[in-house]
C-alpha positions as CSV (number, residue, x, y, z in Angstrom):
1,X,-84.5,11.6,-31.6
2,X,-83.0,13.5,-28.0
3,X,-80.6,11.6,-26.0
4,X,-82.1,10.1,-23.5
5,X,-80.7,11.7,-19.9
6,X,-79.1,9.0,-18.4
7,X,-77.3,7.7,-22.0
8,X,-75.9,11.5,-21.7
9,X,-74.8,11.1,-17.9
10,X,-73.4,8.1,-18.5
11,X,-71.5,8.9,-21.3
12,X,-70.0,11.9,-19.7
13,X,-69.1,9.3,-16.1
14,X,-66.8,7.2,-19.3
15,X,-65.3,10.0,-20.4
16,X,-64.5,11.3,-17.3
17,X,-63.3,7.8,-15.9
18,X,-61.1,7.8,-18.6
19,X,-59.1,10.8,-18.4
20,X,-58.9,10.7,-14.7
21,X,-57.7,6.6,-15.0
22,X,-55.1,8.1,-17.9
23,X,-53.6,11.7,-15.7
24,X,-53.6,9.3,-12.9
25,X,-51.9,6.8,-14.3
26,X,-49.4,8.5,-15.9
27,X,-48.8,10.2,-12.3
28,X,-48.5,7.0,-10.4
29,X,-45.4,6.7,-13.6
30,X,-43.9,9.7,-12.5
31,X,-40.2,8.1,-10.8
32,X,-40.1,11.0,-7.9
33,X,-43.9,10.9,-6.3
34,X,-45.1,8.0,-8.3
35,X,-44.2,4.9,-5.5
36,X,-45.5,7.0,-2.6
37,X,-48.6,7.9,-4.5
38,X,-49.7,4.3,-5.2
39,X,-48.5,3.5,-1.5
40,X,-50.5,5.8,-0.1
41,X,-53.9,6.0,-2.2
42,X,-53.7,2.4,-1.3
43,X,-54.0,2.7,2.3
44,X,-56.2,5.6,2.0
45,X,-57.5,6.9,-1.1
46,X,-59.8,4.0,-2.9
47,X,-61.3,6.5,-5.4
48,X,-57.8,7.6,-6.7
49,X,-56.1,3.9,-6.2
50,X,-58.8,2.4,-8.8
51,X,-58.2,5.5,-10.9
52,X,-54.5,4.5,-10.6
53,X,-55.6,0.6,-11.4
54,X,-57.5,1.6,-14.2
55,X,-55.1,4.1,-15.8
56,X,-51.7,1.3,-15.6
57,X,-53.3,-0.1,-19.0
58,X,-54.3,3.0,-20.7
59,X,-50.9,4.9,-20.2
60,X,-49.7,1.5,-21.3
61,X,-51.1,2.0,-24.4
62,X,-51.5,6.0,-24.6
63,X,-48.3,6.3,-23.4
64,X,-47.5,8.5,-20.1
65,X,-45.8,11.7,-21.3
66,X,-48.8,13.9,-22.0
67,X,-50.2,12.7,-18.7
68,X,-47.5,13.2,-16.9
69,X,-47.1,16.7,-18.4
70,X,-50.9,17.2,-17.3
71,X,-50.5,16.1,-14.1
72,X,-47.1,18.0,-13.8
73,X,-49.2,21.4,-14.5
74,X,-51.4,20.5,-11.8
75,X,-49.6,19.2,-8.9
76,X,-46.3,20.0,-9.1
77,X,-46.2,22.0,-6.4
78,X,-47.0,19.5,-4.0
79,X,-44.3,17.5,-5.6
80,X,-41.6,18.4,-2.4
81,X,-43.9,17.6,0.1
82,X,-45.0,14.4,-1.2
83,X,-41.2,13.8,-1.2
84,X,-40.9,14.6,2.4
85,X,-43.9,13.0,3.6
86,X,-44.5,9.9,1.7
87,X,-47.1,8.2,3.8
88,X,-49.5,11.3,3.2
89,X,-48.9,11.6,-0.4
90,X,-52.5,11.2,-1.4
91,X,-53.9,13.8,0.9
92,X,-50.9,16.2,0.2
93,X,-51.5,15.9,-3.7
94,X,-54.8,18.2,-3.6
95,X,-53.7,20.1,-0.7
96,X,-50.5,21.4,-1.3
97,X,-50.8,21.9,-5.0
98,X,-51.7,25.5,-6.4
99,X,-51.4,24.4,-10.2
100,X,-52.9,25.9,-13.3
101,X,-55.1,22.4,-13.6
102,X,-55.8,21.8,-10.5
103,X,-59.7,23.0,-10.1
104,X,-60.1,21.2,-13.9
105,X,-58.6,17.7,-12.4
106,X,-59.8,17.8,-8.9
107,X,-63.7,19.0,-10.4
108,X,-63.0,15.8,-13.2
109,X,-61.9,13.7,-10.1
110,X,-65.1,13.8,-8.1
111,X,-67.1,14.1,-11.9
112,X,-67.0,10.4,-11.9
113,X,-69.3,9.2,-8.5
114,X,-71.5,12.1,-9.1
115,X,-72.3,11.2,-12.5
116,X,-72.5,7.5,-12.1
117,X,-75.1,8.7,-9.5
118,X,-77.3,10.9,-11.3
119,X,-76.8,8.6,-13.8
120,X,-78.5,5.9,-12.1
121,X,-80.8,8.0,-10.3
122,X,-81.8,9.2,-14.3
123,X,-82.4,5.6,-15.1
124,X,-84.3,4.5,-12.4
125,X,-86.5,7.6,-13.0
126,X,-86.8,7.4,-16.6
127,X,-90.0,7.6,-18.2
128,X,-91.4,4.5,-19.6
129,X,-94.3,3.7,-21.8
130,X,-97.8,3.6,-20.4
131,X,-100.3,1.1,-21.0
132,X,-103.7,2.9,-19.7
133,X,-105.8,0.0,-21.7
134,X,-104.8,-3.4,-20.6
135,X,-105.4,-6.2,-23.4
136,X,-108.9,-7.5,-24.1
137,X,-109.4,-11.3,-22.8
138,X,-112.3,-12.3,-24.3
């Protein structure tokens, strides 16, 4: 039996949701960038404040070090002007970073509404079983 589109969609939206809630997470962690990050993807970033909600339990329980490492490899460059600009820190993070990671984590960022769309859109359109002869009422 195939997987089914949406199940596969779906499944890949968790996943994804998961590892951007636990590098995100850890980040918001981080003691130099992590209060102005929160502070600011409040204010002006909802996608990467409920990544940052989501991700406080999981690095609770994962821990933060490898996603702070992971994020580290990503946006470190940016790390300065986050430090010098604190209200901006969520627009500076994928702006001013030229990291190793960053085209994985900003593609695996924006992975999450797109497939929780198709996702939908796959399940709306699915195919369903046709019924060409209704039942006999005699």
């Amino acid at each position: 039996m195939r997987p089914r589109k949406y199940t596969v969609f779906f499944t890949l939206c968790v996943l994804c949701l998961a590892f951007d809630a636990w590098v995100y997470g850890a980040l918001a962690r981080e003691p130099v960038v992590g209060p102005a990050l929160v502070t600011s993807a409040r204010a002006s970033a909802p996608l990467l404040h409920s990544y940052i909600v989501v991700g406080a339990p999981i690095t609770g329980y994962l821990g933060a070090s490898t996603g702070q490492a992971i994020a580290d490899a990503a946006y470190a460059d940016a790390y300065p002007a986050i430090t010098a600009l604190p209200a901006a820190a969520a627009g500076l993070l994928f702006s001013q970073s030229h990291g190793p990671l960053r085209g994985i984590l900003v593609v695996l960022y924006w992975a999450v509404p797109v497939l929780l769309a198709l996702g939908l859109l796959a399940w709306l359109l699915r195919s369903r079983q046709a019924n060409l002869m209704g039942r006999n009422r005699s």
